[in-house]
N, C-alpha and C positions, 0 to 999 in steps of 0.2 A: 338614199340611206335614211334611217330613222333615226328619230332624234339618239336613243338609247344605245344604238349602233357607234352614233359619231361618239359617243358620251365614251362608249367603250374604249373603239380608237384613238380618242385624246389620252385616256389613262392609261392605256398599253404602252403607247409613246412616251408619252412624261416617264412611265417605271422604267422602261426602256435606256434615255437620256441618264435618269439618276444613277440604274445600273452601271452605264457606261462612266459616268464619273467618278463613282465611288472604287471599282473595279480597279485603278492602280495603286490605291490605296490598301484594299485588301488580299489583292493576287498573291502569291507565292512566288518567291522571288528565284526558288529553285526550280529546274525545268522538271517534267513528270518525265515519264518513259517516251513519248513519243518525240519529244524535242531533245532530249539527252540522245536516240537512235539518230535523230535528222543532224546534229551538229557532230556525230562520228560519221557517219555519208558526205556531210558536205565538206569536213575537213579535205578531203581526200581531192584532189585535184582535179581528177579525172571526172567528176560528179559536179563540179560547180554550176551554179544556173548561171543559163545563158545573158538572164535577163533580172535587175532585182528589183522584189516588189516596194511599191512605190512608200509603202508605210510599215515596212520589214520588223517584227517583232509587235508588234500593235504597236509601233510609235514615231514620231519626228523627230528625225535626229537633230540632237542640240538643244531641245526644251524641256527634258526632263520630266518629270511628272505631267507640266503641262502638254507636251507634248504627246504623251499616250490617253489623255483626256480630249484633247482634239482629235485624235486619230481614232478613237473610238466612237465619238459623235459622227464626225464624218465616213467613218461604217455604218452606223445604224443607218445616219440619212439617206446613206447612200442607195443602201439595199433597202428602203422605204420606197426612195424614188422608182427604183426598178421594178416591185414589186406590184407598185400603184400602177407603171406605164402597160406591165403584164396583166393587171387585173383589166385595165379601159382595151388592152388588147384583144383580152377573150371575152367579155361583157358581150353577152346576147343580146342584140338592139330589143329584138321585141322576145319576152319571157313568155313561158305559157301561160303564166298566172295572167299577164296582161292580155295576151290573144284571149284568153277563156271571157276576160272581162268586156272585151270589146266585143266580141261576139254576144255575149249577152246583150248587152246595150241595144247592137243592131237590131237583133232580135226585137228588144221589149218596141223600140221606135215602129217595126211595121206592125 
């Protein structure tokens, strides 16, 4: 990665973080259309999930503010980490750029 590349990466992240902090501070505390329809679904008994998610409304229950400021960090990181382990997953060992380059090499050497 080049230096301008990482440069990029780090300020993507940082705006990222900030986004995530400042975010329960400015969110709208009233639900739009799509979570006003999901909490008429799931009132319904019949519909409950099986299973709840681990940080259910972006937040930790019991800390308030801070707690959807954690719980938003530990989203971004999270899907950062995943994101990274997918990227080193599909990373082509040898790129064409570099075969082309080797191959010249070889070349120039005989």
């Amino acid at each position: 990665m080049s230096n301008n590349d990482r440069k990029l990466v780090i300020a993507a992240v940082i705006l990222c973080m900030v986004i995530g902090i400042l975010a329960p501070f400015i969110a709208s505390s009233y639900p739009d259309g799509l979570e006003k329809s999901a909490e008429q679904l799931i009132s319904n008994p019949n519909t409950e999930p099986a299973v709840n998610a681990p940080m259910s409304g972006y937040s930790i229950t019991g800390l308030g503010k801070l707690g959807k400021i954690v719980a938003m960090i530990l989203g971004i990181l999270g899907t950062l980490v995943i994101a990274y382990i997918f990227a080193m997953l599909i990373k082509r060992r040898n790129p064409p750029e570099a075969s082309e380059e080797l191959d010249f090499l070889r070349r120039k050497k005989l």
